[in-house]
N, C-alpha and C positions, 0 to 999 in steps of 0.2 A: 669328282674334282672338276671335269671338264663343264656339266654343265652347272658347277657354281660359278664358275668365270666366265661364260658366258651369260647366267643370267644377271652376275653381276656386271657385265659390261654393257649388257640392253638397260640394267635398268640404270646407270652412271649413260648412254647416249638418251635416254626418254627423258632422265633428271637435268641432261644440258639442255635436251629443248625445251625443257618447262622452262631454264632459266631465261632462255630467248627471249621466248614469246612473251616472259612477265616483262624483261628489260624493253623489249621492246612497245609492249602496251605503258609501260609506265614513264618511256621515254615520250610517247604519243599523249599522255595524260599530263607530265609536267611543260610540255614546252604548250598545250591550250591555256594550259593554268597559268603561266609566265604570261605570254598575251594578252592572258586578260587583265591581271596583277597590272601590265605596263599600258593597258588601254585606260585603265582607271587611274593611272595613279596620273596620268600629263592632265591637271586641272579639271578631273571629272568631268569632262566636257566630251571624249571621245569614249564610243558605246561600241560593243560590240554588235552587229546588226544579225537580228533575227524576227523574221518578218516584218522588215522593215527596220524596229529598234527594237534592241534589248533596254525595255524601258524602266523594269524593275532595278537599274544600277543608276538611275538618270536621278535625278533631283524635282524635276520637274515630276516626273511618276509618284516619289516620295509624296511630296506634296500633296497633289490628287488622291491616294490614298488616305494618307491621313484627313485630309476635308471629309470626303463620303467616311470616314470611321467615327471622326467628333460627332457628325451630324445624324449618325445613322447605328451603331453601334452603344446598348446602353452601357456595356459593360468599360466600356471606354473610361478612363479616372475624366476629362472634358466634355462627356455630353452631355451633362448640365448647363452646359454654359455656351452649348451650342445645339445640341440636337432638342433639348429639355426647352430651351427658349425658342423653342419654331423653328429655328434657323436649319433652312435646309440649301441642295446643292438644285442648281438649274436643271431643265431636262436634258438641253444637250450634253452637260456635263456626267451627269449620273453615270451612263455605263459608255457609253465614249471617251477616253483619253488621248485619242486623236483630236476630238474636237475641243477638250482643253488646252493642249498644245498648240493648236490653231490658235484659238482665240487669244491664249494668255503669253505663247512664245515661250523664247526656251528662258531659264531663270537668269540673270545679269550673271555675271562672278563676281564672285566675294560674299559678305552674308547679309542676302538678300532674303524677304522669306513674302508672303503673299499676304495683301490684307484686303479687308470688305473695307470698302469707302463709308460705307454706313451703316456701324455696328447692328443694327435692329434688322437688315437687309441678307438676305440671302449669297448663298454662292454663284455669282452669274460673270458674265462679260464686261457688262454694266458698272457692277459694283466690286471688284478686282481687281489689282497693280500687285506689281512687284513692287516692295521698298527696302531701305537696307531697317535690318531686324534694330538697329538702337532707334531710330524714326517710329517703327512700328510699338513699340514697347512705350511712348509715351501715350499711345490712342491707344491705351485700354480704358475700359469702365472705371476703374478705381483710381486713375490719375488724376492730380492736383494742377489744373494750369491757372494760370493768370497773367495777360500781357504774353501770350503767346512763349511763356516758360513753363517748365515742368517745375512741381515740385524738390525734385533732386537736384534739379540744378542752380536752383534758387538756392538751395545751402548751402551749396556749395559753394557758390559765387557769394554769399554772408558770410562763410568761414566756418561752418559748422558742419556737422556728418550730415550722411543724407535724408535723416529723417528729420530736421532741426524743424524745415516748415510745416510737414505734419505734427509735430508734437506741439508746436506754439495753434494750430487751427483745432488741434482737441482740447489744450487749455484755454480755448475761448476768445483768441485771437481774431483781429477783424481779417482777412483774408491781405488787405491790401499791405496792413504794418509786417504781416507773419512774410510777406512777398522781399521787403524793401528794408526793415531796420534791420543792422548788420548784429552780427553776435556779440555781446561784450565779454571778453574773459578777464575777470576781477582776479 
């Protein structure tokens, strides 16, 4: 009987320091976790620093990642239409992220995303800006302009959904009528 109550009170004082030690590692674990939850969440713009920047949570990292993966990854659902067209990234940029951040700065706020000045052209200094992403979306390949409008806004500014001036330029439409006569609803 005695040394049941004693091994049971060793192992009820060994079972409290486990609890310690776990409360106290997991109190050490939630409040890094909080910190960084509250470093990310004030406008993505403050990083937790580790060697320098924890740049995997940065936007601007994003970014650079995903350029060298279109251009360089085939397995990518975009590297046809980037790596597949020659389109590749500069030397300094390739394995540098320091010196994309250099050159190209940290991203604007709000949704800004990055584009080649000149689709056929490479990822460089040169041919690089931040713009905001609805600007960027009209200089793709497959946009309709005329008179410096997009096609979506052309119908919409006609009164029609947004595919009204596409659909009049595949039925034949001279480009300039499909841009300017307004939509009739009979």
């Amino acid at each position: 009987m005695w040394r049941t109550t004693i091994h049971r009170r060793n192992w009820l004082i060994v079972a409290k320091l486990k609890i310690k030690v776990y409360n106290k590692l997991m109190r050490k674990y939630l409040t890094e976790r909080h910190k960084k939850n509250i470093s990310q969440s004030l406008k993505g713009r403050i990083y937790k620093k580790k060697h320098g920047e924890n740049s995997k949570n940065s936007p601007e990292y994003r970014t650079w990642a995903s350029i060298k993966s279109r251009c360089y990854n085939p397995k990518v659902i975009s590297y046809k239409d980037y790596g597949g067209r020659g389109i590749k990234v500069c030397f300094e940029w390739i394995n540098s992220y320091e010196n994309f951040l250099k050159d190209m700065g940290r991203r604007p706020i709000g949704k800004y995303s990055i584009e080649r000045i000149d689709n056929n052209k490479g990822y460089s200094k040169e041919n690089c800006k931040w713009i905001l992403l609805i600007d960027q979306l009209r200089n793709r390949r497959n946009s309709i302009i005329f008179n410096d409008e997009t096609s979506d806004k052309a119908s919409k500014r006609l009164g029609g959904s947004r595919y009204l001036v596409r659909s009049r330029l595949f039925r034949g439409w001279l480009i300039k009528d499909a841009f300017t006569i307004p939509l009739v609803i009979r």
